[in-house]
Every structure is written in structure tokens, then in C-alpha cells.
C-alpha positions in Angstrom: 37.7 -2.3 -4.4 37.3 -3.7 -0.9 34.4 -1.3 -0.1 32.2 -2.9 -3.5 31.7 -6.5 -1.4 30.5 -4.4 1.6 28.2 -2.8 -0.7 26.6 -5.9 -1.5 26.3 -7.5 1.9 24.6 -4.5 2.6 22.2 -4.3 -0.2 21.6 -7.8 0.2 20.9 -7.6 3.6 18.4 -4.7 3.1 16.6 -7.3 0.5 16.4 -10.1 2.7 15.0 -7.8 5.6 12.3 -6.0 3.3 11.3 -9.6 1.8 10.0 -10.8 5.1 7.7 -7.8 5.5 5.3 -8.9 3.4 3.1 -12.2 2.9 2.7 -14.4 0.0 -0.7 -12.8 -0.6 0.8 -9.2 -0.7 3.9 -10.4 -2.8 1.3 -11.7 -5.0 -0.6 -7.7 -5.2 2.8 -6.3 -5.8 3.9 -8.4 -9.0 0.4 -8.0 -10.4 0.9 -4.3 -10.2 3.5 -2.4 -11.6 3.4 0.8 -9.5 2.8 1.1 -5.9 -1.1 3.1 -6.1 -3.0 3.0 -8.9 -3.6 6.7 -8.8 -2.6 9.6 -7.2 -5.6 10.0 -5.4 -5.5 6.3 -4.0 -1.7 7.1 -2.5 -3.6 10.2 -0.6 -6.4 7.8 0.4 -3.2 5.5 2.3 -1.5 7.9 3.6 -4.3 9.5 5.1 -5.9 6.0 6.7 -2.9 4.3 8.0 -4.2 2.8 10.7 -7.3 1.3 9.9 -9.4 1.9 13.5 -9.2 5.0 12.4 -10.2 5.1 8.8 -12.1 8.2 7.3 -14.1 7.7 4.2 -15.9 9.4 2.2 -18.2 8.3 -0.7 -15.8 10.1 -3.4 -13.1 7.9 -1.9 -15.5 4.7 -2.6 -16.2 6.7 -6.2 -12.4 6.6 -6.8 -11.7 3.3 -5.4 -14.2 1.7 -7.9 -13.1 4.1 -11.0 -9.6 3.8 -10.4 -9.3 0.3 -9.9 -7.4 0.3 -6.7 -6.1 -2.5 -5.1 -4.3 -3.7 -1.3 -6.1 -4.2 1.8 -9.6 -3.6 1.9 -10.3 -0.5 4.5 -14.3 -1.9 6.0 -16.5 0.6 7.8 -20.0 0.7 8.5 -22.2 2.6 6.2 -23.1 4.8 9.3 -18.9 5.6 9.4 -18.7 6.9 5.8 -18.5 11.2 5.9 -20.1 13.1 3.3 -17.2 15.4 2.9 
């Protein structure tokens, strides 16, 4: 029984640490959303441009994007950045 109230300190630790990761304005995404991508394809797109400097986008990914309806931060480039393939 004693190892239940470490349990939750624990979880509610882990909650409090994870809440401060994200804004308001991200909170805000997440409870109008109920999954975390919209698609498959956008949680490929993610993965695949985590760091934004070095985004690679293709116009099938902008195709998607606008289909799919997917949401987050905006990844910007240049017209002259976006790849073919």
C-alpha cells in the first residue's frame, strides 16, 4: 500500500513537468485536436523536419498539408527551397 502514494507523486510530478513544455497557444492546438498528426503522412513530415533550419519540402508535402488539414507550427521556406522530389 505504501508504494500507491509514491506512485502518484510520481505521476504527478511527470504532469506538472510535461505541462510547462508547452504554451498557451500550443495547449490551445492540442485540445482542438484529438490525435497528435492528422495523418500518417503528416507524423512522417515531423519527424523528418525537426529542426526547422533544416526543413526539406517538397510540393507533395504542401499537397498533403493542405488535403489533410494539418495543423502545429508552420514550417516557412522560400519557394526557391521547396524539392521536387
Amino acid at each position: 500500500m505504501r508504494s500507491t502514494g509514491w506512485r502518484v507523486v510520481l505521476i504527478g510530478s511527470v504532469l506538472v513537468a510535461l505541462g510547462g513544455c508547452a504554451s498557451s497557444e500550443e495547449w490551445k492546438t492540442w485540445k482542438e485536436h484529438p490525435t497528435h498528426y492528422a495523418s500518417g503522412d503528416h507524423g512522417f513530415f515531423s519527424l523528418r523536419n525537426r529542426d526547422s533550419n533544416s526543413a526539406k519540402v517538397t510540393r507533395d508535402d504542401i499537397a498533403m498539408a493542405r488535403d489533410q488539414g494539418w495543423w502545429g507550427r508552420p514550417i516557412t521556406v522560400s519557394s526557391e527551397q521547396i524539392l521536387e522530389r
